[in-house]
N, C-alpha and C positions, 0 to 999 in steps of 0.2 A: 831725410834722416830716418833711417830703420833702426831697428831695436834686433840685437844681435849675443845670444847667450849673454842675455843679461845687461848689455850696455846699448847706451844709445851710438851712433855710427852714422855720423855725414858724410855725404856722397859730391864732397868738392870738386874740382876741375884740377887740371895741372899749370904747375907756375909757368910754363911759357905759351899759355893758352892764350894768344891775341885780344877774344870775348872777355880773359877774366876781367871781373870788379875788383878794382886796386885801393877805391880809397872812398869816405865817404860823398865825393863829387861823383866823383865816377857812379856811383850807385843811384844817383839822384838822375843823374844823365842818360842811363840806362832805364830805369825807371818810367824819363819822358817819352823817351822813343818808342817803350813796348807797350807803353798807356796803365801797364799794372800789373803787376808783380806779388807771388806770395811768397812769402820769407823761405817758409822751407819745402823741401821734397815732396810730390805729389805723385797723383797719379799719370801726371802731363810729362815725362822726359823733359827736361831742360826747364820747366816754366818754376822753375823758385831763385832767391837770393842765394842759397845754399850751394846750388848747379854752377853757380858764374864765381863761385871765390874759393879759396884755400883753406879747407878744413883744418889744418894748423893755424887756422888764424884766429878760432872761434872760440871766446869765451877766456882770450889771453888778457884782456883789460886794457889793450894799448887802443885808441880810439882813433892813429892812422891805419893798422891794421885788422881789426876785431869788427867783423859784420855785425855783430851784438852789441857794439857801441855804435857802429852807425848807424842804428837803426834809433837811435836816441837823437844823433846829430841830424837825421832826416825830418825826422817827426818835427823836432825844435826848428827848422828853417823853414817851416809851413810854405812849401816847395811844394808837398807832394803829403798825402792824405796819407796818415797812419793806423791803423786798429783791426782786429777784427773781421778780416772781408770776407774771408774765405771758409768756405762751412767750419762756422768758428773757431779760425786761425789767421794767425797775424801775416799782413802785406803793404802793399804799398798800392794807391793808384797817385796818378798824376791828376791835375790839375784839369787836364783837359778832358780827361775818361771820367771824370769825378760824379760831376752833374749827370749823365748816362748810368752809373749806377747807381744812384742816387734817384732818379725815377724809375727803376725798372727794382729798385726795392721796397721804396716806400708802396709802391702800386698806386698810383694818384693821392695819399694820405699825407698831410703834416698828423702829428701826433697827436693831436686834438680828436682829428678826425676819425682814424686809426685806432683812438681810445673808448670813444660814444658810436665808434660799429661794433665794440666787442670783438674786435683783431689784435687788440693789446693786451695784457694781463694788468691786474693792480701794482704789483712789484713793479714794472716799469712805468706804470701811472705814475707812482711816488717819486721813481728816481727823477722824472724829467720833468717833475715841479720844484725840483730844483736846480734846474738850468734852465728858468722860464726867465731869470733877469741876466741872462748872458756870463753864468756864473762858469767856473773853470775848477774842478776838483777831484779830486784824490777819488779812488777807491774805498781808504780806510776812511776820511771824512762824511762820502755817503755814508757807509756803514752808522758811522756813528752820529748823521743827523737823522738816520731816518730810527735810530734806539731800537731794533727788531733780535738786535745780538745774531742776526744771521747772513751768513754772508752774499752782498750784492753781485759778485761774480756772474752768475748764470743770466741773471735781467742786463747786466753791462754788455755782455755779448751778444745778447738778443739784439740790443740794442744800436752797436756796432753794425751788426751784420744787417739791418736795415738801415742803417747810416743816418741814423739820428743821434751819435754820439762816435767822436772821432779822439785821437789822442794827440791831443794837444801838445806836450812835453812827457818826460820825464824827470824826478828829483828825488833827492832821498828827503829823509822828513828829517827836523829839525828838534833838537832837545829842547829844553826850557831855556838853557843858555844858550839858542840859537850856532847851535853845533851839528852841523851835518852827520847822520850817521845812517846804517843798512844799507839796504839794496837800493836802488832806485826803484822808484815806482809810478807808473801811469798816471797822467793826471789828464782828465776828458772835459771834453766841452762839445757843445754841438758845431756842427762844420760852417753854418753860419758866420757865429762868433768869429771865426776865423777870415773868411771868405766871402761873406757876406751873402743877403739871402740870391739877389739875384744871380750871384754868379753859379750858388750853391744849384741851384734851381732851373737852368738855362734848357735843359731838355724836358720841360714839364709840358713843351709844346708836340712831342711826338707820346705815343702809344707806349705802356711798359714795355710789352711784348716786343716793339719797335728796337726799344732800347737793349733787353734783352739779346735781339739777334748782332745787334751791334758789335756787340761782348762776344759772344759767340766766332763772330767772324774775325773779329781781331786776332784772337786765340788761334781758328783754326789757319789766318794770314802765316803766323811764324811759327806753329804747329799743326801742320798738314793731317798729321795720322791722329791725332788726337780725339777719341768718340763722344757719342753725345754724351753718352754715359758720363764719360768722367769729366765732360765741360760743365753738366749741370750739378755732378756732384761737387765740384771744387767752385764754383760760381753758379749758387743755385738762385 
């Protein structure tokens, strides 16, 4: 997606492109196969959700067609890891590639540890004291348990992009007469809660750097011309 006199401008594919993503299966199964996927346009040709689907499809509300609703249907079938991956921007990894980014970000630290080296800030100390009982929550919930009036947005993505906070669903919030209204909105929990720790955790037996090159080569498997450059700025 570029930004073009003034408007934003997605760089979809053509409807009788064999590759295109048709529905949100399709995108899930696409997903498996490349190991991880970011939502939109980079600096990689072809490596986002954007590249593989029909720019008239985006943002229409219909949730067989609208890559903006499946990307809610994806997250919710905890198929495939949702949030934050990508120098913090939204993607997809699978199941399999999970636990490999998942050590080559955390760098050998649960967040414990990670927080008594002085590699974490306070604002993310707060927030993942409250997802130490397997808690599952909103955005505007943090906001308003942790009473700072400022918004938790920038420590969520940190947080994300070391993958110690994934996105669980999507929902709108609910009136007092439990009536659905606005946008939808993220609701995160750690990938654990989800997946559990072992499986979360499965490459903790190789080197980050290890893990690191993994990523790297997978990328360069189905993007040959692809520099280092822009492999570490879009998966740093």
């Amino acid at each position: 997606m570029r930004h073009e006199n003034g408007e934003w401008m997605l760089q979809g594919t053509e409807a009788s492109d064999p590759s295109r993503i048709r529905d949100p299966e399709g995108l899930i199964a696409y997903v498996e196969q490349a190991g991880f996927l970011p939502l939109f346009q980079n600096e990689i040709p072809g490596f986002s959700v954007e590249e593989h689907t029909l720019a008239a499809d985006w943002w229409t509300g219909d949730p067989e067609r609208d890559p903006w609703e499946w990307r809610s249907i994806a997250a919710r079938s905890h198929r495939l890891a949702y949030g934050k991956f990508f120098s913090g921007k939204a993607g997809f990894l699978s199941l399999e590639w999970l636990p490999c980014f998942v050590n080559h970000r955390r760098d050998g630290y649960d967040f414990d540890s990670l927080y008594e080296a002085g590699k974490a800030g306070h604002r993310e100390h707060q927030i993942m004291e409250l997802f130490t009982e397997g808690a599952s929550l909103f955005s505007w919930q943090i906001r308003q348990l942790l009473d700072t009036g400022k918004s938790p947005e920038g420590a969520l993505t940190r947080l994300q992009m070391q993958l110690y906070l994934v996105t669980e669903d999507f929902q709108q919030r609910l009136s007092k007469q439990g009536v659905p209204y606005g946008m939808s909105a993220a609701r995160y929990c750690t990938p654990e809660k989800l997946w559990g720790y072992e499986a979360v955790t499965a490459a903790y037996g190789e080197s980050p750097a290890d893990s690191y090159d993994r990523i790297r080569q997978q990328i360069l498997k189905r993007y040959p011309d692809a520099s280092d450059r822009a492999i570490r700025r879009i998966c740093p």
